[in-house]
Z-matrix of the N, CA and C atoms (Angstrom, degrees):
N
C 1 1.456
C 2 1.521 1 108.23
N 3 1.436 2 113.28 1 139.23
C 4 1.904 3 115.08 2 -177.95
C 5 1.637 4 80.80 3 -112.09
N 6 1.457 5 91.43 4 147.83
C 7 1.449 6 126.59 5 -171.98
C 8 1.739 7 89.03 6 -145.26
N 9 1.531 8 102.34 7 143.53
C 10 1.630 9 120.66 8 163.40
C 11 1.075 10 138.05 9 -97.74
N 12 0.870 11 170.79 10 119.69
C 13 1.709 12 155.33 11 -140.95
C 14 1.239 13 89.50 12 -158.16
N 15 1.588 14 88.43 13 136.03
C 16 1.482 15 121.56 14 175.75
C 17 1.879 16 114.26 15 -111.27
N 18 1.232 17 101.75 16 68.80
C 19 1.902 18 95.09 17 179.62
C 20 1.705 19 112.97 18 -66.34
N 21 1.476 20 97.00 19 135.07
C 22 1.337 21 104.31 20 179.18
C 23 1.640 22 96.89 21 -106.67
N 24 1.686 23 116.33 22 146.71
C 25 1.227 24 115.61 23 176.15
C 26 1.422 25 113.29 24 -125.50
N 27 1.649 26 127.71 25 65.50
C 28 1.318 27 99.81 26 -153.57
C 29 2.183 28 97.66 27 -111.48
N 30 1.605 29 106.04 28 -179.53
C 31 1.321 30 90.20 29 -150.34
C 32 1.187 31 98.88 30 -95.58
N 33 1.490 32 119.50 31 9.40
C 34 1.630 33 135.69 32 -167.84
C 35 1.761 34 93.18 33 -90.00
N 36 1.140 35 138.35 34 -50.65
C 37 1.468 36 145.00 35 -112.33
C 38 2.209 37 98.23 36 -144.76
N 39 1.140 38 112.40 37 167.86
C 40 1.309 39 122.72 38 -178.41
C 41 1.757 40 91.07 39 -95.36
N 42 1.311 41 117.58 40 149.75
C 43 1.456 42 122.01 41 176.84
C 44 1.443 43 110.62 42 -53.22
N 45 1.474 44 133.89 43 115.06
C 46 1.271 45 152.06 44 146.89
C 47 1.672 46 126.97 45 -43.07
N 48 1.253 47 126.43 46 108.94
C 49 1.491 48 122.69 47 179.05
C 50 1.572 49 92.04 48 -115.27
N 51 1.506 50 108.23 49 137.90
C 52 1.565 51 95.00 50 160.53
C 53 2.112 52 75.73 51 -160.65
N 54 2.178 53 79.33 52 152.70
C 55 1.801 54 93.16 53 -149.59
C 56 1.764 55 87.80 54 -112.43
N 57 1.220 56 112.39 55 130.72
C 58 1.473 57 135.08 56 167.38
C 59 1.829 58 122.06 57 -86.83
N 60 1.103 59 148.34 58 124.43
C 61 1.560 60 138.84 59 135.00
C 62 1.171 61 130.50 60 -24.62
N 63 1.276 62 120.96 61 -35.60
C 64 1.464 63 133.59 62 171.81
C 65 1.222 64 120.52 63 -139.82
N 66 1.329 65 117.73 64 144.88
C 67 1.327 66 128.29 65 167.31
C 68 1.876 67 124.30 66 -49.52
N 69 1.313 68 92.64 67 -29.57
C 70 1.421 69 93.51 68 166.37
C 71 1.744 70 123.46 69 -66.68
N 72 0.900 71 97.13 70 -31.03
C 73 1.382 72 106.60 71 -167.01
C 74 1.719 73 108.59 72 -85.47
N 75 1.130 74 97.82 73 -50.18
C 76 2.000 75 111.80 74 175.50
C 77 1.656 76 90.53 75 -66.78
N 78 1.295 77 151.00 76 -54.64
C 79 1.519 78 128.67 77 161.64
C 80 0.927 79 125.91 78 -14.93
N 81 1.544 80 102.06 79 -70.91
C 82 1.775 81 120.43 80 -165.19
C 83 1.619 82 104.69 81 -55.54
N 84 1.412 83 116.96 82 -57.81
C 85 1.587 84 109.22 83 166.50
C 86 1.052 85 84.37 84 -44.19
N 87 1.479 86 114.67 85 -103.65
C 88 2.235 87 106.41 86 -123.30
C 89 1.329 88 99.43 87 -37.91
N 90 1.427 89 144.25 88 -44.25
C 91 1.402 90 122.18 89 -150.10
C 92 1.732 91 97.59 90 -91.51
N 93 1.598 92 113.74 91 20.38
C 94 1.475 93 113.05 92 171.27
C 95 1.728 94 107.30 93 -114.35
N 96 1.695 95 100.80 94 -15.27
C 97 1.619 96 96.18 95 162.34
C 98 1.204 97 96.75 96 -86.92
N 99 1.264 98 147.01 97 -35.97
C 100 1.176 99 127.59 98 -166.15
C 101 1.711 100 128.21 99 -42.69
N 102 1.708 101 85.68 100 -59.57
C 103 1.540 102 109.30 101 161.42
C 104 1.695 103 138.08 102 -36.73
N 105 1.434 104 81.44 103 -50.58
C 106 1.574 105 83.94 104 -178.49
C 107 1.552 106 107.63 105 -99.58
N 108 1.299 107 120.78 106 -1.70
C 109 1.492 108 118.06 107 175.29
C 110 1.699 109 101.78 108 -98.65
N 111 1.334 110 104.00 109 -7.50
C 112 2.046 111 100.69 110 159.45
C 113 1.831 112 115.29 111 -107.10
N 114 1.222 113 112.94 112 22.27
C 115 1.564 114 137.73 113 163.51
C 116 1.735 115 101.79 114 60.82
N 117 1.896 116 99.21 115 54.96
C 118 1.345 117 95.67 116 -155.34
C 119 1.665 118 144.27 117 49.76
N 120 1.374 119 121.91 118 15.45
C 121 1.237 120 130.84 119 165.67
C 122 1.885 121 119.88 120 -113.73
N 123 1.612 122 73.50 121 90.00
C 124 1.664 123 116.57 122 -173.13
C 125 2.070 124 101.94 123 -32.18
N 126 1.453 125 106.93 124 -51.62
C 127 1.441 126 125.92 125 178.12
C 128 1.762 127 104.94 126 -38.83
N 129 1.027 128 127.71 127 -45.24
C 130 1.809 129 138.63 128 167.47
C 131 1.560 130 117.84 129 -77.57
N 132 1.219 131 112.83 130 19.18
C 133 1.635 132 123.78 131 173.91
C 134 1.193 133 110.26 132 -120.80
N 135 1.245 134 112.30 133 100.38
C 136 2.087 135 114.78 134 174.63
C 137 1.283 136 101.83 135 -121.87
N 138 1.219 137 105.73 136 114.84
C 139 1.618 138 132.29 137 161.92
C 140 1.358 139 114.28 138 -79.92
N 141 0.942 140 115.38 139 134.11
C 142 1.734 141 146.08 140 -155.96
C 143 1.010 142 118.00 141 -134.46
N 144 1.665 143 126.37 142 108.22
C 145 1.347 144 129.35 143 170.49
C 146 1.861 145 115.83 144 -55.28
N 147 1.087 146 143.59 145 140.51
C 148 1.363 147 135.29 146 171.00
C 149 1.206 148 109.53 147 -157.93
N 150 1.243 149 96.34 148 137.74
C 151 1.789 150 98.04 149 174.54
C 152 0.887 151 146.69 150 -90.88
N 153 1.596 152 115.49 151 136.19
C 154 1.327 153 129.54 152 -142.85
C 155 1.706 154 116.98 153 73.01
N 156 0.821 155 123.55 154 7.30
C 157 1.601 156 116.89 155 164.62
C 158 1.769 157 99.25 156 -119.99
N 159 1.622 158 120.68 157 135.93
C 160 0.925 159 141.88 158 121.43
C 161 1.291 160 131.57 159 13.86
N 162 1.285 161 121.51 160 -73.87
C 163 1.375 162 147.65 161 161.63
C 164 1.606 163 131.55 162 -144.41
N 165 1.221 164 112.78 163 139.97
C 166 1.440 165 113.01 164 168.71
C 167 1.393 166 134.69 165 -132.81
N 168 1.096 167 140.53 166 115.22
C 169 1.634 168 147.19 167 -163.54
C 170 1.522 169 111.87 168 -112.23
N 171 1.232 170 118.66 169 108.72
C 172 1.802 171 101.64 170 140.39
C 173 1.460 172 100.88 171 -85.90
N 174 1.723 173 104.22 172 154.72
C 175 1.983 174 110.85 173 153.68
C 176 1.216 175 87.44 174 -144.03
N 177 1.147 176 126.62 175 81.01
C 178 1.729 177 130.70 176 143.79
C 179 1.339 178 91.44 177 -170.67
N 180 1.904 179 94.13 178 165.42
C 181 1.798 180 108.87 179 -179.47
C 182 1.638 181 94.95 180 -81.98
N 183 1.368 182 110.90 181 -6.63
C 184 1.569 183 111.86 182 -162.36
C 185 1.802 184 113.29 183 -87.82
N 186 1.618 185 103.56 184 -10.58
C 187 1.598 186 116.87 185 174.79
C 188 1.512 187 111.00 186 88.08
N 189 1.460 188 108.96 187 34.10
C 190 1.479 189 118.23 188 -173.81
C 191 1.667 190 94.26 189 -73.97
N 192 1.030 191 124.41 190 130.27
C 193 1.923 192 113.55 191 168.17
C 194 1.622 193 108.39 192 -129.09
N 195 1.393 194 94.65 193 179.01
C 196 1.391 195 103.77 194 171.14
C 197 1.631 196 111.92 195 -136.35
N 198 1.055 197 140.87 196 148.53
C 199 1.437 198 118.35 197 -179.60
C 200 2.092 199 93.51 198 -148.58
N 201 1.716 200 103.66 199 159.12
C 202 1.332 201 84.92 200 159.27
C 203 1.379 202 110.34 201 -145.37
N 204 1.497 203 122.12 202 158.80
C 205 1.026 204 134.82 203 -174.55
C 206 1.189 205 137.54 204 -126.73
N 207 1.413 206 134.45 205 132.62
C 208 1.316 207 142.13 206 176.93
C 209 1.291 208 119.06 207 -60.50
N 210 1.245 209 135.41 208 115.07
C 211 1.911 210 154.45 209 -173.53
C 212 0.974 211 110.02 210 -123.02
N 213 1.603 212 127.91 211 129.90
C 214 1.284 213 136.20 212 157.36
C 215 1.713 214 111.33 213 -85.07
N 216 1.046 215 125.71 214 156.20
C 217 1.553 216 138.43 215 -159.20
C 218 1.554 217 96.86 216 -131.81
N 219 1.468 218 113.67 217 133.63
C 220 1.869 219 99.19 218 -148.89
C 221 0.757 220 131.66 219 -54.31
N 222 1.578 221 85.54 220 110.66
C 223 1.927 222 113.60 221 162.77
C 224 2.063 223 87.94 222 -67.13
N 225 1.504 224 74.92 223 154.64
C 226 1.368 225 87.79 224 170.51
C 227 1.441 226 117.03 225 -128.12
């Protein structure tokens, strides 16, 4: 089974996992923490290609990100 995970890393909070069905959906969050963890000022959100993750965001000068990733659920 693939599962998505959306890790949040921010410098306020303990690291955040929360698990999606689809990649569409684990997107739409992170790039909705992104937003509101840059207080809606889109200009402090840089998305970053990286490999093997899905997506990647900082929105702070402070290196807060969000990224998400593709997981298998035991493979055996």
């Amino acid at each position: 089974m693939i599962v998505y995970i959306v890790l949040i890393e921010d410098r306020h909070s303990d690291p955040e996992v929360k698990v999606f069905s689809t990649s569409q959906k684990a997107i739409r969050e992170a790039k909705k923490i992104a937003k509101v963890g840059s207080n809606h000022n889109s200009s402090e959100i840089e998305e970053r290609i990286i490999t093997g993750w899905l997506y990647y965001a900082t929105y702070s000068c402070e290196n807060d990100c969000v990224r998400v990733e593709e997981k298998v659920i035991d493979a055996d």
